[in-house]
C-alpha positions as CSV (number, residue, x, y, z in Angstrom):
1,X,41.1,-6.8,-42.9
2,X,41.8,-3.7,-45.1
3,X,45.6,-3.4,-46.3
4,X,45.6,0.2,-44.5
5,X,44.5,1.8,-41.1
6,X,41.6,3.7,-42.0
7,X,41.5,7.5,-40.0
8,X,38.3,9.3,-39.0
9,X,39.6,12.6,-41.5
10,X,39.2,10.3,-44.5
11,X,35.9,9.3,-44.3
12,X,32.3,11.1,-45.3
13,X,28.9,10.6,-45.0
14,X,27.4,8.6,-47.5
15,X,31.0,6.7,-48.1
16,X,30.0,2.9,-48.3
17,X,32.0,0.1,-46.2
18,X,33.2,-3.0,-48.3
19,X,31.1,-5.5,-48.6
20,X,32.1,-8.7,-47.5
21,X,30.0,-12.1,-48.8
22,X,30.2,-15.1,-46.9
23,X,28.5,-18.5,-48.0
24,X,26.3,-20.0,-45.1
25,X,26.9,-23.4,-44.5
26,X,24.6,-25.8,-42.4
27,X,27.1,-27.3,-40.4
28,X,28.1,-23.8,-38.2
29,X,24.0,-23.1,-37.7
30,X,23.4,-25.3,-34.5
31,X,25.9,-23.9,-32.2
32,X,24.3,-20.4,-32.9
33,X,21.0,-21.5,-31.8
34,X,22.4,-23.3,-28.9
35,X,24.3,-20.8,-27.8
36,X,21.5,-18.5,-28.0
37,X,18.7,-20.7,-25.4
38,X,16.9,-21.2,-28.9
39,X,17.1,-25.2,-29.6
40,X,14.4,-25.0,-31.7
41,X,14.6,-27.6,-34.6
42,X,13.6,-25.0,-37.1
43,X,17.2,-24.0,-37.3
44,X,18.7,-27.5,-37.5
45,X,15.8,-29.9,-38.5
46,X,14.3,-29.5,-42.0
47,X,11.4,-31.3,-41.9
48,X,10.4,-29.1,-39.2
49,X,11.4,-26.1,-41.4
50,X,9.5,-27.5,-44.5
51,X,6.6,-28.2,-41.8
52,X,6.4,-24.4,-41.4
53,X,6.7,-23.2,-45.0
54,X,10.4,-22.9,-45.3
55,X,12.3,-24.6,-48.0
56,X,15.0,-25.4,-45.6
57,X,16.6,-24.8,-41.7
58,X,16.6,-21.1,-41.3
59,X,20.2,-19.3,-40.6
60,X,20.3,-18.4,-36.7
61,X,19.9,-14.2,-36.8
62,X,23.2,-14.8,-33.7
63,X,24.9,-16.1,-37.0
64,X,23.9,-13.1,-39.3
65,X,24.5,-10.7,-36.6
66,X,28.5,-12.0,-36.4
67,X,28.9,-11.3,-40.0
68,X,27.6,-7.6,-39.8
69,X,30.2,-7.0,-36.8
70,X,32.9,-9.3,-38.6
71,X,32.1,-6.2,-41.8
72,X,32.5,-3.3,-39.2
73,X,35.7,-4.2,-37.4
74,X,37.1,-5.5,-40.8
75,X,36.7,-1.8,-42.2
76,X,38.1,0.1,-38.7
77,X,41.3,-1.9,-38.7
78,X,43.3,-2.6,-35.7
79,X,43.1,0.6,-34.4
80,X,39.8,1.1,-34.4
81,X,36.4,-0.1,-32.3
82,X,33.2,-1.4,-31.8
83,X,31.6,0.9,-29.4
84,X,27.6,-0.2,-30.1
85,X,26.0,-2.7,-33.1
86,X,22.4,-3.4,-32.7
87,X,20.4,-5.8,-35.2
88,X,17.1,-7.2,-36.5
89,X,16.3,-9.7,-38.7
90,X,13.1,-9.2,-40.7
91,X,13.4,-12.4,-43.2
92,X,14.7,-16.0,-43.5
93,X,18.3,-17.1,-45.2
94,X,19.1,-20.5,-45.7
95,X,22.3,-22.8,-45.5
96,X,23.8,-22.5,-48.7
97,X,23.1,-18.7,-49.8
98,X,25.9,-16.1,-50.3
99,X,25.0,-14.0,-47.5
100,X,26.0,-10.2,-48.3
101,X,26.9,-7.2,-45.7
102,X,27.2,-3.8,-47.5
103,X,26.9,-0.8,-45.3
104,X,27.5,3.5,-45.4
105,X,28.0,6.1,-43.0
106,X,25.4,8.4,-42.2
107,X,26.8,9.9,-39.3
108,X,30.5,11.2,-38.2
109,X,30.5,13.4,-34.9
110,X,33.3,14.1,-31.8
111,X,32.1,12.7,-28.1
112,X,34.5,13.0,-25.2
113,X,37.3,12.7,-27.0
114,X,36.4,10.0,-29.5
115,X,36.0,10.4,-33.3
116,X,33.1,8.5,-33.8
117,X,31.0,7.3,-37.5
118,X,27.8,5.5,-37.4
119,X,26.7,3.3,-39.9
120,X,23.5,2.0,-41.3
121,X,24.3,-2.1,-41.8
122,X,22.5,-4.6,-43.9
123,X,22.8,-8.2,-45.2
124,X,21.5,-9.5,-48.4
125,X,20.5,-12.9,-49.3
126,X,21.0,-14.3,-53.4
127,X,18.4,-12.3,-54.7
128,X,19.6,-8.9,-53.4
129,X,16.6,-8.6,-50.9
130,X,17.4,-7.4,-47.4
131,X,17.2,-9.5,-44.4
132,X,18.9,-8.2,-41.8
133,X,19.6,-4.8,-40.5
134,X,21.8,-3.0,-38.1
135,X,23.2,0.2,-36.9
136,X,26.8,0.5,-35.5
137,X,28.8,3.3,-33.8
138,X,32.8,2.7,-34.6
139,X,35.7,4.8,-33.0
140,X,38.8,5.6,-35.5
141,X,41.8,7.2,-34.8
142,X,42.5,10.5,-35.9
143,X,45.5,11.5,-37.9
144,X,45.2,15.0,-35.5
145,X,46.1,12.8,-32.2
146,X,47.6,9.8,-31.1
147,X,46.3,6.4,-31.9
148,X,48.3,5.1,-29.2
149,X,45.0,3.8,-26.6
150,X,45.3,5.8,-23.6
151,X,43.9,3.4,-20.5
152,X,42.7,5.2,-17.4
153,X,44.3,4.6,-14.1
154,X,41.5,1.8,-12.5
155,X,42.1,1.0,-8.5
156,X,44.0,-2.3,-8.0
157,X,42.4,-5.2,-8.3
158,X,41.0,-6.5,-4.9
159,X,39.8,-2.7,-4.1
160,X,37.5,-1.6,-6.0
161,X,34.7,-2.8,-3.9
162,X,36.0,-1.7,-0.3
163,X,34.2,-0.4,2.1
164,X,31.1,-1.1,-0.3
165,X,28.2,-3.7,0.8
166,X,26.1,-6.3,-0.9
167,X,22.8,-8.3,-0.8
168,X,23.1,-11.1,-3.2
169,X,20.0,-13.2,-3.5
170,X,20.6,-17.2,-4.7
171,X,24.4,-16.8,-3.5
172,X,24.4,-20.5,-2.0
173,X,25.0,-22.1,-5.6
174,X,26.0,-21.4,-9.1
175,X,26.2,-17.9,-10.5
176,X,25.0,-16.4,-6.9
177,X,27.9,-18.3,-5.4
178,X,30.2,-16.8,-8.0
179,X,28.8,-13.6,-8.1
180,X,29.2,-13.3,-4.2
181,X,33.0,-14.5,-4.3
182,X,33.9,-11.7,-6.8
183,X,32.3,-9.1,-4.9
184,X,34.1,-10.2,-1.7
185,X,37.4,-10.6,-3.7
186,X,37.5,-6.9,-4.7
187,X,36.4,-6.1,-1.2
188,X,32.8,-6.2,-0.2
189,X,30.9,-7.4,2.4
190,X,28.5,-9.6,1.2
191,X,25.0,-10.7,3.0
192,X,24.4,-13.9,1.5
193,X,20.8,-15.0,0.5
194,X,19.8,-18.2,-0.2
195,X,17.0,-20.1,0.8
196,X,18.1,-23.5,0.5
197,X,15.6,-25.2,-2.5
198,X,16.4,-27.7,-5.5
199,X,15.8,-25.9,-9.2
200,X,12.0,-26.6,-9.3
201,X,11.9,-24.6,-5.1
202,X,11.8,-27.9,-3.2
203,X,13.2,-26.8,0.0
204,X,16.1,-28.9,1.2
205,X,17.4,-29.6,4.5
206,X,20.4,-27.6,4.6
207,X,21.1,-23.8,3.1
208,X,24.4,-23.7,1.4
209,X,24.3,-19.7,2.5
210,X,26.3,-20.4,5.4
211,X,29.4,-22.3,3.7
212,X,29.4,-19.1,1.1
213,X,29.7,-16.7,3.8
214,X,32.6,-18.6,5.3
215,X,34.8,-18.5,2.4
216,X,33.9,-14.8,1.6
217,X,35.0,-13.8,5.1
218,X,38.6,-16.6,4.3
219,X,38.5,-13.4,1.4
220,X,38.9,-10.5,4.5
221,X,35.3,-9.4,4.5
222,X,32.5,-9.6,6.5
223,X,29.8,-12.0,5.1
224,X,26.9,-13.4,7.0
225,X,24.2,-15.6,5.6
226,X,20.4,-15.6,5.2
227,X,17.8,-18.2,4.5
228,X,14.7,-16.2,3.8
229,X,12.3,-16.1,1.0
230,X,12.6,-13.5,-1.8
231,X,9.2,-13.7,-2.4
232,X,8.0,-13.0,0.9
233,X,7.9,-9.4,1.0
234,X,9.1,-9.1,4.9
235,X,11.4,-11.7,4.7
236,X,13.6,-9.3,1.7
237,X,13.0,-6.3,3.6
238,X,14.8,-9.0,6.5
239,X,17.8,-9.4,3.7
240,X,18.0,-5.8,3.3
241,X,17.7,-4.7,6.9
242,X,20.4,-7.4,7.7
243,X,23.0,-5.4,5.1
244,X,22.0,-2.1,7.0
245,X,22.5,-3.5,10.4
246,X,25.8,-5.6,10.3
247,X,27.6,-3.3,7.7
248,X,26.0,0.3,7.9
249,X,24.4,0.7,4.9
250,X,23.7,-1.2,1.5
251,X,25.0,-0.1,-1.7
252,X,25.1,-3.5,-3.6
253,X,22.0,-5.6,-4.9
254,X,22.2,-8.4,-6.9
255,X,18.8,-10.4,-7.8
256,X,19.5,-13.8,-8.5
257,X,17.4,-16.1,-7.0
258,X,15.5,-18.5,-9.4
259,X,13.9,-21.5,-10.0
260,X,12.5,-23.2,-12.9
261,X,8.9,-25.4,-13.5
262,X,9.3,-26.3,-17.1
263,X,6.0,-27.3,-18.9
264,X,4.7,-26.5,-22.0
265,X,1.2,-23.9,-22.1
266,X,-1.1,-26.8,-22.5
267,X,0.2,-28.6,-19.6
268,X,1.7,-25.9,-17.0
269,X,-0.6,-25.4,-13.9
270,X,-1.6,-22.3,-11.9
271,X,0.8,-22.9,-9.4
272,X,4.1,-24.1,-11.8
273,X,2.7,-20.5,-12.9
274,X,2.4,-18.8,-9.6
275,X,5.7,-20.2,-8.0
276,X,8.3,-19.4,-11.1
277,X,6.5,-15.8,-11.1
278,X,7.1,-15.5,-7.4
279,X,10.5,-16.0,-7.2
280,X,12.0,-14.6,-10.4
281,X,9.7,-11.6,-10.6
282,X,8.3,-10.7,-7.4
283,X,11.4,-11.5,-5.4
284,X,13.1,-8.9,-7.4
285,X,10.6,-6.6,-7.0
286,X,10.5,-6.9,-3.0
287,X,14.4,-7.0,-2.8
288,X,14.7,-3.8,-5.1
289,X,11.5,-2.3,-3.2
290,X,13.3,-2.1,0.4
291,X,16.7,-1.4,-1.2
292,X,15.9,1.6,-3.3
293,X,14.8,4.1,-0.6
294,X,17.9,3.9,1.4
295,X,19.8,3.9,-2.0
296,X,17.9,7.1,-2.9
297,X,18.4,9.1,0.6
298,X,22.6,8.3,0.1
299,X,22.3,9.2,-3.3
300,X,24.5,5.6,-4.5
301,X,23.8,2.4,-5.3
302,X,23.9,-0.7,-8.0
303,X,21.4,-2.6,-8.6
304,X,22.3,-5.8,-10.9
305,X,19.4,-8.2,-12.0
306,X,19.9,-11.7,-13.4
307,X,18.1,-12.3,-17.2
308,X,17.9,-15.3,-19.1
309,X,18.2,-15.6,-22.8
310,X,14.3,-16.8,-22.7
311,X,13.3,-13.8,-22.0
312,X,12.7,-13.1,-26.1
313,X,10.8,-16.1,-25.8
314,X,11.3,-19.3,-24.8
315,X,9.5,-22.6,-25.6
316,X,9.2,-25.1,-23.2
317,X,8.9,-23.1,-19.8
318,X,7.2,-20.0,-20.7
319,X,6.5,-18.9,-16.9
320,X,10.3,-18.8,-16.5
321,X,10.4,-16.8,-19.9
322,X,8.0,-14.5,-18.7
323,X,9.1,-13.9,-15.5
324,X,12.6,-13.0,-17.0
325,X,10.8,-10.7,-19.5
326,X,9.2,-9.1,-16.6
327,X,12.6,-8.3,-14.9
328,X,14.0,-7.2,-18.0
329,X,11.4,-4.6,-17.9
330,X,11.2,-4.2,-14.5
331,X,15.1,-2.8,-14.7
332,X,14.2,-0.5,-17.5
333,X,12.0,1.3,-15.3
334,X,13.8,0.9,-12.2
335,X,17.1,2.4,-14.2
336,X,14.7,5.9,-14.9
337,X,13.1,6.1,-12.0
338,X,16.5,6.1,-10.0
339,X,19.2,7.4,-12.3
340,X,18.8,11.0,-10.9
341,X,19.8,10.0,-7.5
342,X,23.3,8.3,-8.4
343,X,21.1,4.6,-8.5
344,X,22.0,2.3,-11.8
345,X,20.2,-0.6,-12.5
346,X,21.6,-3.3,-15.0
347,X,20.9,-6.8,-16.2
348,X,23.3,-9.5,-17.3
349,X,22.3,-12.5,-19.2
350,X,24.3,-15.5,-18.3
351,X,25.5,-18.5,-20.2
352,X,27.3,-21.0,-17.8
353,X,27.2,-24.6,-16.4
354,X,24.9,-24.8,-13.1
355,X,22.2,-26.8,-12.1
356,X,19.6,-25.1,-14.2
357,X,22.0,-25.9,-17.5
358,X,23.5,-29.2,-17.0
359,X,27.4,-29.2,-18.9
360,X,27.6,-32.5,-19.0
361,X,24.3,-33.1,-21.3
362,X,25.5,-30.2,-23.3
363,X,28.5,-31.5,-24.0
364,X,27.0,-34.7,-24.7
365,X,25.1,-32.7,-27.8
366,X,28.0,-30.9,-29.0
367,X,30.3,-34.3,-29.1
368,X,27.1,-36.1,-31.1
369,X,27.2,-32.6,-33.4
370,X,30.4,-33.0,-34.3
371,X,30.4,-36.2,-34.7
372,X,27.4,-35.9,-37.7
373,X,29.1,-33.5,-39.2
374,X,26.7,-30.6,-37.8
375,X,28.7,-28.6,-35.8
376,X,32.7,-27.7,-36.6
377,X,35.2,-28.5,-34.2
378,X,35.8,-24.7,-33.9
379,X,32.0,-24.1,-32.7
380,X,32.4,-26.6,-30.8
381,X,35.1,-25.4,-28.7
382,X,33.4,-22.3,-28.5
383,X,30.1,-23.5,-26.8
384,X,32.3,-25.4,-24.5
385,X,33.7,-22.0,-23.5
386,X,30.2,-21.1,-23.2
387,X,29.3,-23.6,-21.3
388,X,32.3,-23.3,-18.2
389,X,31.1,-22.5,-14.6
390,X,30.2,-18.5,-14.0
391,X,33.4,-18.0,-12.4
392,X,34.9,-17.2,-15.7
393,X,32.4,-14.0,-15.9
394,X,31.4,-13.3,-12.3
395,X,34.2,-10.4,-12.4
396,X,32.0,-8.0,-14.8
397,X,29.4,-8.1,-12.4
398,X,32.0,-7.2,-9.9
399,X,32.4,-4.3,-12.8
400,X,28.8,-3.2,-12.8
401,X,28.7,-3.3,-8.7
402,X,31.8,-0.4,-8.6
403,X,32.2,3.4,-8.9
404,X,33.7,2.6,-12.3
405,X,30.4,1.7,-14.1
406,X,28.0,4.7,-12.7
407,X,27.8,5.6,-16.4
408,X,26.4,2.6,-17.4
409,X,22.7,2.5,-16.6
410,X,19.5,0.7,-18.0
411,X,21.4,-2.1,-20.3
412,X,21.2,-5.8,-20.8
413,X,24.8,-7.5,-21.0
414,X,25.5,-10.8,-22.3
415,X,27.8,-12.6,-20.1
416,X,29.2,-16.2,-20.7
417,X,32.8,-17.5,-19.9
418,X,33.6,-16.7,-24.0
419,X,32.3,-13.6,-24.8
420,X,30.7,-10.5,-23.3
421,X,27.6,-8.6,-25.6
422,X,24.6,-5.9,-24.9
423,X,21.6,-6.3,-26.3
424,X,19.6,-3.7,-28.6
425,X,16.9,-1.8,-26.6
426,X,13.1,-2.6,-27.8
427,X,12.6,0.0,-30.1
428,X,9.4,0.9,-32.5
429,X,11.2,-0.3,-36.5
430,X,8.4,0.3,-37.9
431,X,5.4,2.2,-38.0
432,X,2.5,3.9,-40.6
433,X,0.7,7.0,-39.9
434,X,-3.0,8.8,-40.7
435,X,-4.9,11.6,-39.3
436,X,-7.6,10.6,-37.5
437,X,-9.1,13.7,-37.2
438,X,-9.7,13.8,-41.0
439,X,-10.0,10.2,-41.5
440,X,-11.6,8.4,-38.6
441,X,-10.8,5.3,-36.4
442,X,-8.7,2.5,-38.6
443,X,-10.9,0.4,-40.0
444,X,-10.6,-3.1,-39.5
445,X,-10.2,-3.5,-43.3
446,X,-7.7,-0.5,-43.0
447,X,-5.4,-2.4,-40.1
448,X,-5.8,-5.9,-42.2
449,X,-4.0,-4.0,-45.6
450,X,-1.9,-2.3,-43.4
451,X,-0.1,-4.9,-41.4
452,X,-0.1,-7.0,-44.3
453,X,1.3,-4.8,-47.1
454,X,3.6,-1.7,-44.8
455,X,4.3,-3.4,-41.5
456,X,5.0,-7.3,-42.9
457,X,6.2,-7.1,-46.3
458,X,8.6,-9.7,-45.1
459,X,7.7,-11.7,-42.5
460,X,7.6,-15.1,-41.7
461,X,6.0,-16.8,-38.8
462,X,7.9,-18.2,-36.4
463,X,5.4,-21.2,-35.9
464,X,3.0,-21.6,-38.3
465,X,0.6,-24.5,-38.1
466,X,1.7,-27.9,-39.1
467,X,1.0,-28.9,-42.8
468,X,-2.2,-31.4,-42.6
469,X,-1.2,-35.4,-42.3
470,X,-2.3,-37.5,-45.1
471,X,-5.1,-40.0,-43.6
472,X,-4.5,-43.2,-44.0
């Protein structure tokens, strides 16, 4: 924390931010990767690392991300903020290296009222090579205004969804069920959707839609239920008709639904393929098909789809990661195409206990963790936190479902019962240019020196092959 508030009239472009070194230890790299979906032993198991080339378990990029935002808020002081931080990793640290954050501004500039720097950000391992980089946008007070926070007047809790309606698909169970309560409690009516299946789409005898609906009307709204299947293209057009006809109109979508076939490539069938695909993917396709017309002609809506950390890739159920990929995509479309007409889309990420994350195995892991002197008791309780049911975040989709949030548009939110985040958007880092008017089409030995010596001067794989076994 610097001894003094820093103010927006002292700094210039080209000033650089202290740095601030921290040593990386092993024991605070598991919960990182956990807490990120990415269990992969390569950042807790070092004979998979030295499998793969490394001389050790790789430092998590969550981790190395933290200490670039831990360097920004330490150089704004209490009075200033965070308002964006994006970053990439481009090389491996290790458990055990001084990890360095240096930083400068390149940017200070004045937007609705704020005085706002942005700052390139970078971390540096032993040898002064950079691997990690980031951009961040900080608000600082000025010395010409107040730096006492002026809040805006917000409606009162429990109204900022009246008179509004919802279509919330999965709402029997889990983050649905959650999401569909805290609509209702800031005054929606809710049309809840839910099919009735186990996680891997068994159907079961009995809907849990109905039991939702009744304690969202105990709330003072209307709610009614429906069993249909998101995949079925009439059947959402059904869920969205249902909205229209009971309520008047639909201005609330939330795409939930899921179910999960975990196999890994070599073993996952056509139809473990086909089903995971059809739920996730096409069942937010047909529910956002029917809705966005209607949206369009009132000029209003908010459209809020569920993501899953796997969606950068994840091992072990790659249909489900793909599916989720395809959402993510999906939204950023959906976000341009109706933006114009008063229509967000968004996506949250969730981190929570429900049937698809099972707490009580989690927290199995974290105690054994601890217990081998892996994980600190301070990460631990953190995961835990991470680990609570959705109820603890289901309020900032209530957020991204209101008036309040029409400038918000096109983003991907982390959400878990600890902490709240947006991701970076995908975005071109690096690219090298000729003429091929003048010099042709790229040769193949042209793209072989170029990828290797301008676009992967530092890159590892992520899963190289296994070092041959010694025959016996």
């Amino acid at each position: 924390m610097p001894s003094k508030q820093i103010y927006w009239e002292e700094v210039k472009e080209g000033d650089e931010i202290p740095a601030l070194k921290k040593k990386l230890t092993k024991k605070n790299l598991v919960i990182y990767a956990v807490s990120a979906g990415d269990l992969y032993e390569l950042h807790y198991d070092k004979d998979t690392a030295t499998a793969q080339g490394f001389k050790d378990v790789i430092v998590h990029g969550r981790l190395k991300g933290a200490l670039l935002a831990q360097a920004v808020s330490d150089w704004i002081g209490d009075e200033g903020k965070v308002r964006k931080l994006t970053c990439n990793n481009k090389g491996a640290d290790f458990p055990g290296d001084e990890f360095t954050v240096k930083g400068k501004v390149t940017k200070k500039f004045e937007d609705k009222g704020e005085h706002l720097v942005e700052l390139d950000l970078w971390g540096e391992n032993p040898a002064g090579e950079k691997t990690t980089f980031g951009i961040a946008i900080a608000s600082l007070p000025s010395r010409g205004s107040s730096t006492q926070t002026t809040v805006k007047e917000s409606k009162a809790v429990g109204k900022r969804l009246q008179g509004r309606n919802a279509v919330v698909t999965g709402g029997g169970r889990g983050i649905g069920r959650a999401v569909c309560l805290a609509l209702a409690q800031e005054g929606a009516n809710v049309v809840v959707c839910d099919l009735g299946v186990t996680v891997a789409g068994a159907k079961e005898t009995s809907s849990p839609a109905d039991q939702v609906a009744e304690e969202c009307r105990k709330l003072g709204v209307k709610a009614i239920a429906n069993h249909g299947d998101v995949s079925n293209f009439k059947d959402a057009e059904a869920m969205i008709k249902a909205c229209v006809d009971n309520f008047g109109r639909i201005d609330i979508l939330c795409n939930i639904a899921g179910i999960d076939k975990p196999k890994m490539i070599w073993n996952m069938t056509e139809e473990e393929w086909d089903q995971v695909i059809a739920v996730h993917l096409k069942g937010t396709f047909c529910l956002t098909r029917h809705a966005a017309p209607l949206m369009r002609e009132q000029k209003y809506g908010r459209i809020i789809n569920c993501v899953s950390e796997a969606y950068q890739g994840g091992v072990s159920h790659i249909n489900y990661a793909a599916a989720k990929g395809g959402i993510a995509s999906f939204s950023y479309g959906t976000a341009r195409e109706l933006g114009k007409y008063g229509v967000t889309c968004n996506i949250f990420v969730p981190r929570a206990a429900t049937r698809m994350v099972n707490g009580e195995e989690v927290m199995k892991m974290i105690a054994k963790r601890v217990e081998a002197g892996l994980m600190t008791k301070e990460k631990a309780d953190e995961m835990k936190m991470d680990t609570m049911p959705p109820e603890y975040f289901a309020n900032f989709i209530a957020f991204l479902a209101s008036e309040e949030s029409g400038y918000v548009n096109g983003q991907v939110f982390l959400t878990t019962p600890g902490a709240l985040g947006l991701f970076s958007q995908p975005e071109i880092v690096l690219q090298e240019r000729h003429d091929p008017n003048k010099e042709g089409a790229w040769t193949v030995d042209q793209c072989a020196r170029v990828t290797k010596e301008k676009l992967l001067t530092k890159y590892k794989n992520p899963a190289p092959p296994e070092a041959p076994k010694d025959k016996k």
